[in-house]
Legacy VTK file of the C-alpha trace (Angstrom):
# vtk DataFile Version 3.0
C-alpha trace
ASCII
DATASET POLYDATA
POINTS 304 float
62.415 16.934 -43.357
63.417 15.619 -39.527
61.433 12.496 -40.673
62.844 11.950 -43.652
66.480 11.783 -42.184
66.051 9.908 -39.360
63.935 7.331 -41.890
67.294 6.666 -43.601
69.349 7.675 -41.156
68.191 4.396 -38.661
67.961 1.971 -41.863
71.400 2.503 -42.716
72.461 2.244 -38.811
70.708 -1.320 -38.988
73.196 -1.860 -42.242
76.060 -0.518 -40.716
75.833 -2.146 -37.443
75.378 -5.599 -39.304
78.926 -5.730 -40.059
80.488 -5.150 -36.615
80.773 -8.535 -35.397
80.996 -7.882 -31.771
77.413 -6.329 -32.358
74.005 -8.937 -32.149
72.686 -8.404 -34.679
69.725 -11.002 -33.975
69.010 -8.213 -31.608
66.216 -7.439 -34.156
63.898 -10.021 -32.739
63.895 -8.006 -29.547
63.313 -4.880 -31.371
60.240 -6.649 -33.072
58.380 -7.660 -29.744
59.240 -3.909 -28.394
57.439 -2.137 -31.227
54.712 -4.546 -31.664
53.920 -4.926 -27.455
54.885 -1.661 -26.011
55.510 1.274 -28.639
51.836 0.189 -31.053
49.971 0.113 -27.513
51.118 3.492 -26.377
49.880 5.073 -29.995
46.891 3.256 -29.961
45.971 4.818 -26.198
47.024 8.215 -27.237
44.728 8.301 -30.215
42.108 6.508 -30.570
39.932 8.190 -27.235
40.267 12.037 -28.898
38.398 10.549 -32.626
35.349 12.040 -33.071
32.967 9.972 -35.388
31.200 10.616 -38.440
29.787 9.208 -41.492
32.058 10.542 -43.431
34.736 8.911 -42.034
34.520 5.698 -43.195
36.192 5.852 -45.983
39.521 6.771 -44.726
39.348 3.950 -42.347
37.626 1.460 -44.970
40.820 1.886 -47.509
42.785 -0.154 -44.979
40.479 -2.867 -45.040
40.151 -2.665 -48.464
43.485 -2.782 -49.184
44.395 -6.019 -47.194
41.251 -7.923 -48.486
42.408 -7.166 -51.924
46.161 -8.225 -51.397
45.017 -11.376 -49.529
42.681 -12.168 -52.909
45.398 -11.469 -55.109
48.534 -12.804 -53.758
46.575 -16.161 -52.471
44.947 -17.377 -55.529
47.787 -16.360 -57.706
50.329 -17.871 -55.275
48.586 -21.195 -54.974
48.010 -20.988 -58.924
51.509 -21.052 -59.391
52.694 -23.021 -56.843
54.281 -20.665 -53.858
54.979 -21.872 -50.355
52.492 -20.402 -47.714
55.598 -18.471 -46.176
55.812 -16.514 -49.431
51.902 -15.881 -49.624
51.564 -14.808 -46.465
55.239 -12.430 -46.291
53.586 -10.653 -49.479
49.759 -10.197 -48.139
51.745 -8.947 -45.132
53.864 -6.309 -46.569
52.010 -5.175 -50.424
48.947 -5.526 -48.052
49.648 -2.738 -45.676
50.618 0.738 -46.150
53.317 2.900 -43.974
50.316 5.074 -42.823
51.690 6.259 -39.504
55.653 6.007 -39.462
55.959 7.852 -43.140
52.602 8.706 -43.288
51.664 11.298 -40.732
55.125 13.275 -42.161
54.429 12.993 -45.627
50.831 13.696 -45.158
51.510 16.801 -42.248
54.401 18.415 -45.220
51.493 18.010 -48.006
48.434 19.186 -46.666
49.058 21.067 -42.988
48.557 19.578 -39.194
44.711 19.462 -40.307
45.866 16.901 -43.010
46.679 14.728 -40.280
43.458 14.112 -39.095
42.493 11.974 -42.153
45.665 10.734 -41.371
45.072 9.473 -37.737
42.176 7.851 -39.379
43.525 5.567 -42.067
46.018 4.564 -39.654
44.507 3.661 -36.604
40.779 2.624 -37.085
42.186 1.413 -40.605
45.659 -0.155 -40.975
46.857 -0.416 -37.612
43.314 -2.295 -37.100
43.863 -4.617 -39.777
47.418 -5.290 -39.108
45.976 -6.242 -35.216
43.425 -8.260 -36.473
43.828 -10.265 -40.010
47.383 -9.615 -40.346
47.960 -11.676 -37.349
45.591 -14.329 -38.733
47.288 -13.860 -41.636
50.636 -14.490 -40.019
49.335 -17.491 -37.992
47.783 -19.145 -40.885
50.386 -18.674 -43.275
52.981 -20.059 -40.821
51.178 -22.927 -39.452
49.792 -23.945 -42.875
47.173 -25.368 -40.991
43.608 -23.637 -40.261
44.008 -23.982 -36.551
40.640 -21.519 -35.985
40.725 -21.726 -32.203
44.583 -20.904 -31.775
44.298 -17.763 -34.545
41.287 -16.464 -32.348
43.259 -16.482 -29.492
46.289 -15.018 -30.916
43.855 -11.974 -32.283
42.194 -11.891 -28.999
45.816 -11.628 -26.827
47.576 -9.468 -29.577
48.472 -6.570 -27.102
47.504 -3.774 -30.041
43.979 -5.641 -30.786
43.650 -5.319 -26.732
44.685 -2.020 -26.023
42.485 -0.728 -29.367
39.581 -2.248 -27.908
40.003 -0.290 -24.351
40.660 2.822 -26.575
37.913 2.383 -28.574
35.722 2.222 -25.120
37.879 4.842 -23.551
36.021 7.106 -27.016
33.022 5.795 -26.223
33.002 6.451 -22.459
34.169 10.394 -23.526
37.249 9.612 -21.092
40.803 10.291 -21.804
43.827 9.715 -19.698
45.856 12.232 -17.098
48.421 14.186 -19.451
51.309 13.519 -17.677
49.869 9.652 -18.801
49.396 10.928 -22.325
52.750 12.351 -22.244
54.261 9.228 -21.240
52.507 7.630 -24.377
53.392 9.868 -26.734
57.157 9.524 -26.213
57.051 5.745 -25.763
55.161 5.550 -29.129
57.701 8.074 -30.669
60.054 4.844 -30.428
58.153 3.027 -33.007
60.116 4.436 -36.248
63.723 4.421 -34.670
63.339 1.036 -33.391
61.475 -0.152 -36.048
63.704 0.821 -38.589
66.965 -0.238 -36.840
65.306 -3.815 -36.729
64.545 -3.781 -40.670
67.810 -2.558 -41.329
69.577 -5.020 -39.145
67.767 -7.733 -41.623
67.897 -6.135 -45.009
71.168 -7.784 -47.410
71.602 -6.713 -51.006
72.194 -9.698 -52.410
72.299 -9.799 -56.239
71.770 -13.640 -56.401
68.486 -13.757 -54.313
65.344 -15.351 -55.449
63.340 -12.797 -53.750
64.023 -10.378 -56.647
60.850 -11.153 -59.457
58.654 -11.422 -55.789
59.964 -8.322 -54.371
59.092 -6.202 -57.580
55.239 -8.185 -57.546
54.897 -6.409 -54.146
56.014 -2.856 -54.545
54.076 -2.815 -57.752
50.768 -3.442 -55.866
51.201 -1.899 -53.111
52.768 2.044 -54.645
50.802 1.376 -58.142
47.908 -1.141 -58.241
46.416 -0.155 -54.722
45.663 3.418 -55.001
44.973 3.482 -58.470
42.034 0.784 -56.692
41.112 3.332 -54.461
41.016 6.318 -56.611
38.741 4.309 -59.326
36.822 3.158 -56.329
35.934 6.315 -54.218
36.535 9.128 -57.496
35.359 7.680 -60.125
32.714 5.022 -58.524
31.633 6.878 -55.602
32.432 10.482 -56.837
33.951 11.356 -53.466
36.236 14.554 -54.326
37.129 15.825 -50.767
40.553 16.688 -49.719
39.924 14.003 -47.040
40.081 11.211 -50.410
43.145 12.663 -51.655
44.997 11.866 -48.266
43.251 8.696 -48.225
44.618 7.736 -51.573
48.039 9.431 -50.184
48.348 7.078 -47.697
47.366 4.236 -49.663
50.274 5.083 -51.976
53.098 4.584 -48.859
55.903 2.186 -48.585
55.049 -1.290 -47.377
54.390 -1.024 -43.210
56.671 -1.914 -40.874
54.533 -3.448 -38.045
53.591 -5.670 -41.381
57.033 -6.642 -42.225
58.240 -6.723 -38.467
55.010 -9.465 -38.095
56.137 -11.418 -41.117
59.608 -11.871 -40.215
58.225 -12.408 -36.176
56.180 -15.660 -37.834
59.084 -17.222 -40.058
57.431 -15.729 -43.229
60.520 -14.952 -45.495
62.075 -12.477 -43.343
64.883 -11.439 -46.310
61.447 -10.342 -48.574
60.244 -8.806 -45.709
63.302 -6.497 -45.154
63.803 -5.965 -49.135
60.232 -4.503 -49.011
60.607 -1.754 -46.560
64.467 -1.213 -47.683
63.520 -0.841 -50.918
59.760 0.099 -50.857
60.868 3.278 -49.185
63.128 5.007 -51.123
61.107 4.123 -54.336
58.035 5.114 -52.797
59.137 8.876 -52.226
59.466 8.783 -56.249
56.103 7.341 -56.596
54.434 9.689 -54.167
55.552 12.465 -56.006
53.370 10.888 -59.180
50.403 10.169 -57.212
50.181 13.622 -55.442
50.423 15.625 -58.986
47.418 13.224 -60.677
45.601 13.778 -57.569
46.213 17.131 -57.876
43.781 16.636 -61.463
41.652 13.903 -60.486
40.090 14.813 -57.077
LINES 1 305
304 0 1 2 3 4 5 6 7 8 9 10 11 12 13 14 15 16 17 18 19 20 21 22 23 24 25 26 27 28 29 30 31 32 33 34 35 36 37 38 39 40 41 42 43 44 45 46 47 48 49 50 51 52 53 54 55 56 57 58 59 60 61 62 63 64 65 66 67 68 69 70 71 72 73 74 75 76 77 78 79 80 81 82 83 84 85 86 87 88 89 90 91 92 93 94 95 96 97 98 99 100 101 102 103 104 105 106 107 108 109 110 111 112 113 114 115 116 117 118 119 120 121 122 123 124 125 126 127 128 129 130 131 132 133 134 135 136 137 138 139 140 141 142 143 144 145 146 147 148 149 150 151 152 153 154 155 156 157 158 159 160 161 162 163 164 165 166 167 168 169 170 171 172 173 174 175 176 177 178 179 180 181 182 183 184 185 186 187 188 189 190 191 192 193 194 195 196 197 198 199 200 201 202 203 204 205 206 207 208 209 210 211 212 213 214 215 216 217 218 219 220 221 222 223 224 225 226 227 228 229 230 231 232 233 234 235 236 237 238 239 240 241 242 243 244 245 246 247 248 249 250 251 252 253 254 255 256 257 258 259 260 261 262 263 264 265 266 267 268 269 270 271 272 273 274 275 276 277 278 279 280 281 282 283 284 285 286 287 288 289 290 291 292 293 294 295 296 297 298 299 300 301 302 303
């Protein structure tokens, strides 16, 4: 319940503090290059190195992928059938792309099914979303910005992307068996515990209600895919098609039923791509996503 106030309680800070002019509010861009180059690292260090690996748990972290690729299908041909700018395509692969798997995840997840829920969690997240996000969101981002396939400048923007580096040393950190001091892992733990305050202040600092936008028809597009049309994918793809009926697929599906994530939405409005959708997504994608959850978790409850 701690989670679930301070979710709304920093969003409408962010709103709040946008109408005190002596405030910068542009102070969001800051915010942005804190989460994404200091806060993701630390989570990503603490993490990754205590995974232990198994067949079986590819399917948590494939949903992530999964869900991207099938965003990035979607919203491409359909924007360039009907004539969208690249800024649009790429703010919506962004943000109905990628789930909230971490900030309302692990919460969500930990009230449903216990601290061994979060496991299956730690999973989709990290190997999964947080991955992706590190990897083809900023190609994404890069593309969709440039409107150009620059292939040499998106490698290297992958390559330096602080997260994709620091998952790469965790990933041989778990390879290695090695794990940091834990007055180190300490230090990581509360740095990453930044991510959702800051986060959310930044989103909130961006997000306007206005009535007249155009980002209205595109803004309901996205929060249909990504709290209806992506696990409904998954649970047709792993229930019904694989006949996986674990507890581990119902938090899988869980988490592919979360808000729009952050990181996703901070990196769309960091590259220019429609920062106002961007901000509507979270804002909105939120609250309506609580509603939704509640939907997903009682046919799960029948289905797997």
């Amino acid at each position: 319940m701690n989670n679930f106030i301070l979710i709304f309680f920093f969003l409408a800070l962010g709103l709040v503090l946008q109408h005190i002019k002596q405030f910068p509010t542009r102070i969001y861009k800051v915010l942005n290059k804190i989460v994404i180059y200091i806060c993701l690292p630390a989570i990503t260090l603490y993490h990754i190195p205590k995974i232990k690996w198994s067949n079986e748990l590819l399917f948590p972290i494939a949903s992530g992928w999964i869900s991207f690729i099938l965003a990035f299908v979607f919203f491409h041909f359909l924007g360039k059938r009907l004539g969208w700018s690249n800024k649009l395509i790429g703010c919506l692969i962004l943000t109905a792309g990628l789930s909230n798997s971490s900030f309302l995840g692990y919460p969500i997840v930990e009230a449903l099914f216990g601290k061994k829920g979060l496991e299956t969690a730690i999973l989709v997240d990290q190997p999964g979303t947080f991955v992706v996000v590190s990897t083809l969101g900023v190609f994404v981002a890069a593309f969709y910005s440039k409107g150009s396939p620059d292939t040499f400048s998106i490698f290297k923007k992958i390559v330096f992307f602080p997260p994709f580096i620091t998952f790469v040393v965790a990933c041989l950190m778990n390879v290695f068996q090695y794990d940091l001091a834990s007055n180190l892992q300490f230090g990581l733990l509360k740095i990453g515990s930044l991510v959702t305050p800051l986060a959310l202040l930044s989103v909130g600092l961006q997000l306007t209600f206005d009535r007249k936008s155009q980002h209205w028809r595109f803004l309901r597009l996205g929060l249909f895919f990504r709290l209806i049309v992506t696990p409904f994918v998954i649970l047709v793809l792993y229930v019904f098609i694989l006949k996986q009926h674990s507890e581990a697929i119902k938090i899988t599906i869980i988490e592919m039923a979360m808000a729009p994530m952050i990181t996703g939405a901070i990196l769309a409005s960091t590259y220019g791509l429609k920062p106002k959708l961007s901000s509507m997504m979270i804002g909105f994608g939120i609250p309506i996503s609580f509603i939704t959850l509640a939907i997903w978790y009682f046919i799960l409850s029948f289905a797997v």
